[in-house]
PyMOL Python script that loads the backbone (N, CA, C, O; Angstrom):
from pymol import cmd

cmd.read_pdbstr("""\
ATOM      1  N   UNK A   1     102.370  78.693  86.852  1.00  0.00           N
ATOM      2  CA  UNK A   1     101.582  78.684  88.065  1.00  0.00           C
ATOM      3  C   UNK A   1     100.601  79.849  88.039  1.00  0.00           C
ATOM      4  O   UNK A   1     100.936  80.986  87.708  1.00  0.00           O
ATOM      5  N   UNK A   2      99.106  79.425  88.487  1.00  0.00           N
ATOM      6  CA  UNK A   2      98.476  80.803  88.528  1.00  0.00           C
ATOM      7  C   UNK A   2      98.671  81.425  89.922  1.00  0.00           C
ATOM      8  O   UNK A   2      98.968  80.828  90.956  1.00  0.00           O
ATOM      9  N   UNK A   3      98.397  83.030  89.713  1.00  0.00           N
ATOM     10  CA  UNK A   3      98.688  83.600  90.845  1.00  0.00           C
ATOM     11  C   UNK A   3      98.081  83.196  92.189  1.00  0.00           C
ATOM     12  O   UNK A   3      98.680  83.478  93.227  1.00  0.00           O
ATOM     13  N   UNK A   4      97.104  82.650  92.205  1.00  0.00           N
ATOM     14  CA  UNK A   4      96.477  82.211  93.654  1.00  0.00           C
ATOM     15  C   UNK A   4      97.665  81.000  94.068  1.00  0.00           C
ATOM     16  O   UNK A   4      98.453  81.268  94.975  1.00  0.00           O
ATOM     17  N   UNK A   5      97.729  80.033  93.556  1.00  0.00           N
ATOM     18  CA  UNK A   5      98.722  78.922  93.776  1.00  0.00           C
ATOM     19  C   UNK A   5     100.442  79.834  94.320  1.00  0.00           C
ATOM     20  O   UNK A   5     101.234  79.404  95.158  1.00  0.00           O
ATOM     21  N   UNK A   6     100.544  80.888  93.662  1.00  0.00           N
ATOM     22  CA  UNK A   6     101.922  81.688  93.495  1.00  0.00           C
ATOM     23  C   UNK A   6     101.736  81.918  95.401  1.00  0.00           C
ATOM     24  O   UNK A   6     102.497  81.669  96.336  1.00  0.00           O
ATOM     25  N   UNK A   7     100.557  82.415  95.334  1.00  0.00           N
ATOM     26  CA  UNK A   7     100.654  84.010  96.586  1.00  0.00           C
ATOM     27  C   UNK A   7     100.010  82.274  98.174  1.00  0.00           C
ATOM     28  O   UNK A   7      99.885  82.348  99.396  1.00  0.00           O
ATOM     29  N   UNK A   8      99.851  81.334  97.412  1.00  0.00           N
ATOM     30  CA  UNK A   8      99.549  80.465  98.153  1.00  0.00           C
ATOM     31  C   UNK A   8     101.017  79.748  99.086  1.00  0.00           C
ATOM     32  O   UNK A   8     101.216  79.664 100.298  1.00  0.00           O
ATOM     33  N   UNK A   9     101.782  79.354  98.005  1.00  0.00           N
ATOM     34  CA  UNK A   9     102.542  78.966  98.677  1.00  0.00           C
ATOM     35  C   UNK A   9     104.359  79.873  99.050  1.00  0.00           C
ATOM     36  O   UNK A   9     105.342  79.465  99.669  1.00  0.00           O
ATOM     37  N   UNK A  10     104.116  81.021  98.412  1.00  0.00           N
ATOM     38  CA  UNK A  10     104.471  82.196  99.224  1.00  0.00           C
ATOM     39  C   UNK A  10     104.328  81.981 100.786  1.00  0.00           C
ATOM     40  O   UNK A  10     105.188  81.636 101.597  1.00  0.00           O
ATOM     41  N   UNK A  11     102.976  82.289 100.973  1.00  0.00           N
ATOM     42  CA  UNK A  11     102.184  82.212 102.302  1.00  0.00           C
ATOM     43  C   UNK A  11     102.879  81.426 102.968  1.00  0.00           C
ATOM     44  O   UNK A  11     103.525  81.819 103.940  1.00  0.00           O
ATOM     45  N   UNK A  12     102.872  80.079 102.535  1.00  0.00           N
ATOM     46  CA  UNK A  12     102.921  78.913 103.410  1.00  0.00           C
ATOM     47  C   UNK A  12     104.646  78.824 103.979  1.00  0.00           C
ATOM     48  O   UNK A  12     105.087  78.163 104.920  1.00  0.00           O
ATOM     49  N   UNK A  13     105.376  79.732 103.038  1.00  0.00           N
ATOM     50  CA  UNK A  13     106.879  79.640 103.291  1.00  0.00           C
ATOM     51  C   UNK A  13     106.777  80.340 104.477  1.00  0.00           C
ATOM     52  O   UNK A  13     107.009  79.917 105.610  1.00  0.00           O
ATOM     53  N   UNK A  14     106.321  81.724 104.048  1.00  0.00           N
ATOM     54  CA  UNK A  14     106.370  82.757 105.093  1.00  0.00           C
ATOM     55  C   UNK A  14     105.481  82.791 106.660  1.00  0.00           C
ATOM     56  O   UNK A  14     105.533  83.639 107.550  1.00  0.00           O
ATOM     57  N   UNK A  15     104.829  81.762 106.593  1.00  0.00           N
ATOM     58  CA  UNK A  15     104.356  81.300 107.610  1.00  0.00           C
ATOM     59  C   UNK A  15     105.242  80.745 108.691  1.00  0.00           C
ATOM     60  O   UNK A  15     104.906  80.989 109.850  1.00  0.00           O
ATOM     61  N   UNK A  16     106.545  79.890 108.434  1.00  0.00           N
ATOM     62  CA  UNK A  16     107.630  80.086 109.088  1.00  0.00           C
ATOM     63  C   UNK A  16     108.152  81.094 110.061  1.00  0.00           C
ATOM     64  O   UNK A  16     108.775  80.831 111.089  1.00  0.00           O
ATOM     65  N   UNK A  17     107.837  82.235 109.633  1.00  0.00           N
ATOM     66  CA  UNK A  17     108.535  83.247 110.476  1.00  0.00           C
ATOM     67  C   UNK A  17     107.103  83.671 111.086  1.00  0.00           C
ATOM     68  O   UNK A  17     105.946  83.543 110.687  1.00  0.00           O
ATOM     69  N   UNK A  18     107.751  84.279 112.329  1.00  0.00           N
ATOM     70  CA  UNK A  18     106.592  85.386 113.185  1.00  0.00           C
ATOM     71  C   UNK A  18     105.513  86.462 112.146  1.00  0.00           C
ATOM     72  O   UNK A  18     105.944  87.162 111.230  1.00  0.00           O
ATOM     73  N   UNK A  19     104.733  86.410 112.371  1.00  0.00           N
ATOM     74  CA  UNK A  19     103.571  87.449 111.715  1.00  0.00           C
ATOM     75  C   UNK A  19     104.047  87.878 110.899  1.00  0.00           C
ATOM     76  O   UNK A  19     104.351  89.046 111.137  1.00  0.00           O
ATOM     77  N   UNK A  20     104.488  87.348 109.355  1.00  0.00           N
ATOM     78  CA  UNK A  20     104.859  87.245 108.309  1.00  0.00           C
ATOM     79  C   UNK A  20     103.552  87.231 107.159  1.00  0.00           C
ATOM     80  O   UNK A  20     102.875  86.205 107.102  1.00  0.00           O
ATOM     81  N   UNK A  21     103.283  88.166 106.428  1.00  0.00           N
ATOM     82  CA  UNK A  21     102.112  88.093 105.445  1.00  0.00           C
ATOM     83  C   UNK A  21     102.400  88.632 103.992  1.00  0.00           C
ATOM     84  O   UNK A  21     102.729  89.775 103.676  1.00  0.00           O
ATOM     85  N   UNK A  22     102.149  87.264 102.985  1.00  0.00           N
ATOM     86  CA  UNK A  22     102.693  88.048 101.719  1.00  0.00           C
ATOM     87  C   UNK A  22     101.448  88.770 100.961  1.00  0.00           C
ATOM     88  O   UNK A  22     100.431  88.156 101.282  1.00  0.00           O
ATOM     89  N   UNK A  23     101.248  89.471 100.382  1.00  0.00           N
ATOM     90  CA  UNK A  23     100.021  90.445  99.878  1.00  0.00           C
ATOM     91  C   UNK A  23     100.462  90.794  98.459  1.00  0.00           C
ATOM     92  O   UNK A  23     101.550  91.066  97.951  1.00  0.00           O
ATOM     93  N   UNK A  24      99.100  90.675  97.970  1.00  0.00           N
ATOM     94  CA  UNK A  24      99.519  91.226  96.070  1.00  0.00           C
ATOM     95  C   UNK A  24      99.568  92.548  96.093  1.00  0.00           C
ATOM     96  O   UNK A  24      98.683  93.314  96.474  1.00  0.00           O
ATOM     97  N   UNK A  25     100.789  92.846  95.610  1.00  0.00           N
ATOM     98  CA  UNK A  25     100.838  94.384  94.889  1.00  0.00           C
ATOM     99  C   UNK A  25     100.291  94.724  93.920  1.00  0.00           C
ATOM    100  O   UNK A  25     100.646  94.331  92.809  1.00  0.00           O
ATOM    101  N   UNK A  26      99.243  95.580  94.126  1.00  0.00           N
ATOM    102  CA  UNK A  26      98.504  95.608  92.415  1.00  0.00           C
ATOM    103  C   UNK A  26      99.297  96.572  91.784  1.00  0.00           C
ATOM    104  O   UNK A  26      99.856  97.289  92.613  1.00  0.00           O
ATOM    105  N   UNK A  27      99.619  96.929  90.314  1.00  0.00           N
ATOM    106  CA  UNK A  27      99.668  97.040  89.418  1.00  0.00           C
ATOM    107  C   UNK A  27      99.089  97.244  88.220  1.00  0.00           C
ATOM    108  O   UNK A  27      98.881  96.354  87.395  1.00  0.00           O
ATOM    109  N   UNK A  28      98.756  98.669  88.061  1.00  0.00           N
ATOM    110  CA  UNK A  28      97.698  99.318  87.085  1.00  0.00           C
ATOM    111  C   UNK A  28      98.345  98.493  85.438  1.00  0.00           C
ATOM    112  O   UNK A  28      97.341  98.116  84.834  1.00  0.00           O
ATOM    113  N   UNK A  29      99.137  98.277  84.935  1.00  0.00           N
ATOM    114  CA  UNK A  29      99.565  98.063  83.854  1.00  0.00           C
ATOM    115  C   UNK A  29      99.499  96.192  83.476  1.00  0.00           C
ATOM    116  O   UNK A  29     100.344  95.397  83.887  1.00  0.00           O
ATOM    117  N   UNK A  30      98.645  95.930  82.869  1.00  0.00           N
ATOM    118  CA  UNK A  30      98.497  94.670  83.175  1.00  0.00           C
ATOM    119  C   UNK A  30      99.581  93.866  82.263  1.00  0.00           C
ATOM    120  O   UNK A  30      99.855  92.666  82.246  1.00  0.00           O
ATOM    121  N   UNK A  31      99.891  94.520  81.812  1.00  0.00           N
ATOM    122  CA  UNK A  31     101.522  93.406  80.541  1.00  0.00           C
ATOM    123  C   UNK A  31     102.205  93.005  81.532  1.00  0.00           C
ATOM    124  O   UNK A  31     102.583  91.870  81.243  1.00  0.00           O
ATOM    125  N   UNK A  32     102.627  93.327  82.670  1.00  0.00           N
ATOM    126  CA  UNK A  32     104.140  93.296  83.841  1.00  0.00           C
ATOM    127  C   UNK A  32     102.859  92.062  84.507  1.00  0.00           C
ATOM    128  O   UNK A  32     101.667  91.758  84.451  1.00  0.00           O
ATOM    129  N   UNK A  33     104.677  91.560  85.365  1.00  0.00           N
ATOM    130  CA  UNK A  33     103.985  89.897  85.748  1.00  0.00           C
ATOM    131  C   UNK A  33     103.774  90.536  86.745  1.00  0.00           C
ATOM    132  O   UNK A  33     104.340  91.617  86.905  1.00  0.00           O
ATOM    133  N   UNK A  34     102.794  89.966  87.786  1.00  0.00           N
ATOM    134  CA  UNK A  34     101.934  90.130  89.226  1.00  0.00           C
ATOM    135  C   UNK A  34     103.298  90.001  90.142  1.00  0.00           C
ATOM    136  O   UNK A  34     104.236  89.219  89.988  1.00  0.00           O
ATOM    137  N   UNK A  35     103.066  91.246  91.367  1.00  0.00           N
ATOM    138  CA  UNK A  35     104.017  91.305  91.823  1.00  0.00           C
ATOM    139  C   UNK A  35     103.205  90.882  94.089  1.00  0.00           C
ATOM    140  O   UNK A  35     102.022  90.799  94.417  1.00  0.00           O
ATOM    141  N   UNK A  36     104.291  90.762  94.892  1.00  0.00           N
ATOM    142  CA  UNK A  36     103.853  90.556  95.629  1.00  0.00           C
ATOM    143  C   UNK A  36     104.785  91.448  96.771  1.00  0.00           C
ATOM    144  O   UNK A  36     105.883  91.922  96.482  1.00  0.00           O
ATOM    145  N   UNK A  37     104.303  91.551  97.780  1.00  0.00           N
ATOM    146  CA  UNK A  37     104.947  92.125  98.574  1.00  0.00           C
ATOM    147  C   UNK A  37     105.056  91.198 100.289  1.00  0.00           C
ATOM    148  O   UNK A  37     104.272  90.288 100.558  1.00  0.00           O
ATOM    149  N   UNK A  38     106.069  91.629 101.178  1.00  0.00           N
ATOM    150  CA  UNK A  38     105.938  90.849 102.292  1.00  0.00           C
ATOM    151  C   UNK A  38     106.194  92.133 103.562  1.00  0.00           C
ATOM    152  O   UNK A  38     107.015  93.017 103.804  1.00  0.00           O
ATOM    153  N   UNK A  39     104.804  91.523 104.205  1.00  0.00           N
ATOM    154  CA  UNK A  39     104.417  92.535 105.592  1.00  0.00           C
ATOM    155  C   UNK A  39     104.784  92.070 106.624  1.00  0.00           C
ATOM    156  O   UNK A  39     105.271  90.950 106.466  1.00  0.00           O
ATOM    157  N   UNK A  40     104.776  92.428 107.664  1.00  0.00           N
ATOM    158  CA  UNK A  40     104.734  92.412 109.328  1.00  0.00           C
ATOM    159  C   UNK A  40     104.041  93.113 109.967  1.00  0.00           C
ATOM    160  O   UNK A  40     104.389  94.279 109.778  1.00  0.00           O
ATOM    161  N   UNK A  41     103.216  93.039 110.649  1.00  0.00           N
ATOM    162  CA  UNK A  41     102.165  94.302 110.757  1.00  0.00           C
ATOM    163  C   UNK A  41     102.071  95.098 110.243  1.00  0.00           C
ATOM    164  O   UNK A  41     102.481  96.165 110.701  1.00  0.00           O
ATOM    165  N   UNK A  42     101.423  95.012 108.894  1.00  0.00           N
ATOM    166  CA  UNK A  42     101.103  95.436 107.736  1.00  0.00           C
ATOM    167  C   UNK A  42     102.309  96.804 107.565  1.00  0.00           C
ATOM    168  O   UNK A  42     101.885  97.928 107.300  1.00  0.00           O
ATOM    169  N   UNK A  43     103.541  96.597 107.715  1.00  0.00           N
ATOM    170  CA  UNK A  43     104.260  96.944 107.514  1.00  0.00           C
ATOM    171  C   UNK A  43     104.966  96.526 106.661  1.00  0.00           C
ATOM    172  O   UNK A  43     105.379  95.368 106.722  1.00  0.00           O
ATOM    173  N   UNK A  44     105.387  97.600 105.339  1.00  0.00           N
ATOM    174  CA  UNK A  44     106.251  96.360 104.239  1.00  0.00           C
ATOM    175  C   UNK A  44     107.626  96.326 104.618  1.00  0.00           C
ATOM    176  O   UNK A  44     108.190  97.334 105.046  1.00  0.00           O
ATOM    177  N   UNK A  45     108.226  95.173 104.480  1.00  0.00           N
ATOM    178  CA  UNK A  45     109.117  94.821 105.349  1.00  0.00           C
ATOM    179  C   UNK A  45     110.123  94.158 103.745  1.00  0.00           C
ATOM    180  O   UNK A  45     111.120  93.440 103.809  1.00  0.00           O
ATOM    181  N   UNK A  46     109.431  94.706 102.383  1.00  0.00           N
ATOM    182  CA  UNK A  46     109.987  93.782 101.142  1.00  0.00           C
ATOM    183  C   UNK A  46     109.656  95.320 100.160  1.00  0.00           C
ATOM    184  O   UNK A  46     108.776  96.159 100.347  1.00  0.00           O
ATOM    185  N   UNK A  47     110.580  95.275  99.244  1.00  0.00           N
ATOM    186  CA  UNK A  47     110.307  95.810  98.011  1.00  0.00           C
ATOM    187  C   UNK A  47     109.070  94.928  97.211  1.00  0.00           C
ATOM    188  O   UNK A  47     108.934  93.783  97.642  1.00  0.00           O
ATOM    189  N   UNK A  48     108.336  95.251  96.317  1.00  0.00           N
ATOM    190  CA  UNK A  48     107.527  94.821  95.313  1.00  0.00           C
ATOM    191  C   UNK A  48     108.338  93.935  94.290  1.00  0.00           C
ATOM    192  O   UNK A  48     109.035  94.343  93.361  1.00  0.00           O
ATOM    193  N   UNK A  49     108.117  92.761  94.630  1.00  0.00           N
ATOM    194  CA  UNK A  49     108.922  91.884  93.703  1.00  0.00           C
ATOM    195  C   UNK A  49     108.205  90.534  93.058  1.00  0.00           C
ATOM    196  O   UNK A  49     107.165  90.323  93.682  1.00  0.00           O
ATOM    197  N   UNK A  50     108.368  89.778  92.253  1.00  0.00           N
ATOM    198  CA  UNK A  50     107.837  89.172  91.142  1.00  0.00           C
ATOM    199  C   UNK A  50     108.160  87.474  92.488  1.00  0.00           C
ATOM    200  O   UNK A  50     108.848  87.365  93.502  1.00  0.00           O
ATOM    201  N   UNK A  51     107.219  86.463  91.714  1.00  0.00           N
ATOM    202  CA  UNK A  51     107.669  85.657  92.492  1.00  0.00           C
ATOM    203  C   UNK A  51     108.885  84.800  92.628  1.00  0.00           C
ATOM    204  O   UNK A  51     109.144  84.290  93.718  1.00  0.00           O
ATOM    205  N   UNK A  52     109.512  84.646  91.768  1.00  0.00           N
ATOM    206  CA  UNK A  52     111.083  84.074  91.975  1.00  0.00           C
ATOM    207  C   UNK A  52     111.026  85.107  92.852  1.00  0.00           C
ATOM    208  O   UNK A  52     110.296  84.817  93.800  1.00  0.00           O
ATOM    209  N   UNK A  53     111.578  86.385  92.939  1.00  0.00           N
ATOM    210  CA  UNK A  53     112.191  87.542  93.719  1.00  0.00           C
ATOM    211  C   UNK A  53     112.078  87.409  95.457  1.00  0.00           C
ATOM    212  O   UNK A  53     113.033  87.472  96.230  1.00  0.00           O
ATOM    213  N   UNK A  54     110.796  87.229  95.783  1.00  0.00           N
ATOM    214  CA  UNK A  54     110.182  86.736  96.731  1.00  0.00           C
ATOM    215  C   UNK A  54     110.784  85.528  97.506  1.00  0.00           C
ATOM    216  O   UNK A  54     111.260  85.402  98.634  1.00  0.00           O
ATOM    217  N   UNK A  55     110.585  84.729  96.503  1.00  0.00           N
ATOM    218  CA  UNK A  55     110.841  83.214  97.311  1.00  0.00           C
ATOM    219  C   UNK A  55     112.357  83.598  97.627  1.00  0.00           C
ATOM    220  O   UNK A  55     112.757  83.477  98.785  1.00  0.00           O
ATOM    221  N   UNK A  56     113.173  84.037  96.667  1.00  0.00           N
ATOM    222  CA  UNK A  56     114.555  84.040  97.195  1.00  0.00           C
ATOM    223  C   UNK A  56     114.732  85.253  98.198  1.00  0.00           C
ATOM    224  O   UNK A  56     115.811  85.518  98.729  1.00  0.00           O
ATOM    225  N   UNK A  57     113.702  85.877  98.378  1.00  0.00           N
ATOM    226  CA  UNK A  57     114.139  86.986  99.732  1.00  0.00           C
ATOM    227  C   UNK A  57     113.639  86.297 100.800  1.00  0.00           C
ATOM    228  O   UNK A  57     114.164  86.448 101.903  1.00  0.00           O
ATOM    229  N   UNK A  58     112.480  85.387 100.614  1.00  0.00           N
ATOM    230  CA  UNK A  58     112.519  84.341 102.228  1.00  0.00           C
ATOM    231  C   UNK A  58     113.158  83.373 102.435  1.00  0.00           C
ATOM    232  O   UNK A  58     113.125  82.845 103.546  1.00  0.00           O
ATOM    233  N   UNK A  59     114.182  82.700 101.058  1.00  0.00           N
ATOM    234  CA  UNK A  59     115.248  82.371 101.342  1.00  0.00           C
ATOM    235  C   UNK A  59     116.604  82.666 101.879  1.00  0.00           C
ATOM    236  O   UNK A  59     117.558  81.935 102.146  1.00  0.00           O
ATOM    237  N   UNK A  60     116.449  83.697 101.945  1.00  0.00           N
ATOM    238  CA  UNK A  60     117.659  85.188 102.698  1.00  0.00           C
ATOM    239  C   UNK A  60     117.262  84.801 103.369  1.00  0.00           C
ATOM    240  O   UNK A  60     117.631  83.707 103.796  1.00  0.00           O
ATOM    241  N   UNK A  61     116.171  85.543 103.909  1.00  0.00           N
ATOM    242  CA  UNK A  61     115.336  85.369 105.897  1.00  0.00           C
ATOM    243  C   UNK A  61     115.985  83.891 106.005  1.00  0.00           C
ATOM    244  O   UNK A  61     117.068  83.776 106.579  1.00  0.00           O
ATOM    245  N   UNK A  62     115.421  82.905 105.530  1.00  0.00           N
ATOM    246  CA  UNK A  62     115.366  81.707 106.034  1.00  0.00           C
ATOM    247  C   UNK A  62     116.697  81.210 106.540  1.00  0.00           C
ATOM    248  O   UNK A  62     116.775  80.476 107.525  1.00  0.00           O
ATOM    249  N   UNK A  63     117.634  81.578 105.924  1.00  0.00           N
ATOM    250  CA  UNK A  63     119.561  81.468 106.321  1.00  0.00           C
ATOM    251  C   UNK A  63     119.877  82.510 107.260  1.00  0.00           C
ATOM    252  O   UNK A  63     120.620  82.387 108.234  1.00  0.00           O
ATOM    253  N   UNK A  64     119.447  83.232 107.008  1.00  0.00           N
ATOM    254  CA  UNK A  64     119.556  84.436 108.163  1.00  0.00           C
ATOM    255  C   UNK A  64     119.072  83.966 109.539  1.00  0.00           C
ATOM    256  O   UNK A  64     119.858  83.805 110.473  1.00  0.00           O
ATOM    257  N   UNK A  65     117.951  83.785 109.621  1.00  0.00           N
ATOM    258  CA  UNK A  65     117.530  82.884 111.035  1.00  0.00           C
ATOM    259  C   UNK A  65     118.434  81.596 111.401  1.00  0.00           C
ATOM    260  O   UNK A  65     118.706  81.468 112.594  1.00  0.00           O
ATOM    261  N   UNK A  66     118.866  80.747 110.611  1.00  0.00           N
ATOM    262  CA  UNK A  66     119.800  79.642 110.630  1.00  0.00           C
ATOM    263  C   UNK A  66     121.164  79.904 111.040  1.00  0.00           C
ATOM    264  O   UNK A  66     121.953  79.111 111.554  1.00  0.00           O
ATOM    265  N   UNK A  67     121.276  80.696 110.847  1.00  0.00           N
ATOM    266  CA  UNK A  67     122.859  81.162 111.112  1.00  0.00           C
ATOM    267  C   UNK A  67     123.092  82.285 112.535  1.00  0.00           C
ATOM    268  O   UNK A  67     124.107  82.625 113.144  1.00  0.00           O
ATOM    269  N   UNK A  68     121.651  82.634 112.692  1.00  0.00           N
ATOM    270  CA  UNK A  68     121.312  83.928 113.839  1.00  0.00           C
ATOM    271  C   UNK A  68     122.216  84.957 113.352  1.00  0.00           C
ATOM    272  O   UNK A  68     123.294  85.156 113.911  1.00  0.00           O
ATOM    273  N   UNK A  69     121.811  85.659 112.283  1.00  0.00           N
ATOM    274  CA  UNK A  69     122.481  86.961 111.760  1.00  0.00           C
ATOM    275  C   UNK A  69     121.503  87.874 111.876  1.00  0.00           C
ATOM    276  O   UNK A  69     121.705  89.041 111.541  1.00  0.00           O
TER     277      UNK A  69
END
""", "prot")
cmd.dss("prot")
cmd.show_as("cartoon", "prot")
cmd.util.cbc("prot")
cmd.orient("prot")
């Protein structure tokens, strides 16, 4: 997947929740895979993580809200 498609449907997960915004972490070293981060009023609310990493931390959120934890 290229990164626009990646940070695209990121987005669209995290659009689910209240004022939820995923944003590229840049990364001076270009060998390491593109990393992304997740805000709340531009607050990071995520470690810098790769996109598997991501999707499965708004899969946390996403059970977390389901369960009201």
């Amino acid at each position: 997947m290229s990164t626009k498609n990646e940070l695209t449907s990121l987005q669209n997960f995290a659009n689910n929740f209240e004022d939820l915004k995923v944003k590229l972490f840049f990364n001076e070293d270009k060998r390491k895979k593109t990393k992304y981060v997740l805000t709340k009023n531009d607050t990071f609310i995520s470690p810098s993580l790769n996109y598997d990493e991501l999707n499965h931390f708004l899969l946390g959120i996403n059970n977390c809200k389901k369960y009201n934890l």
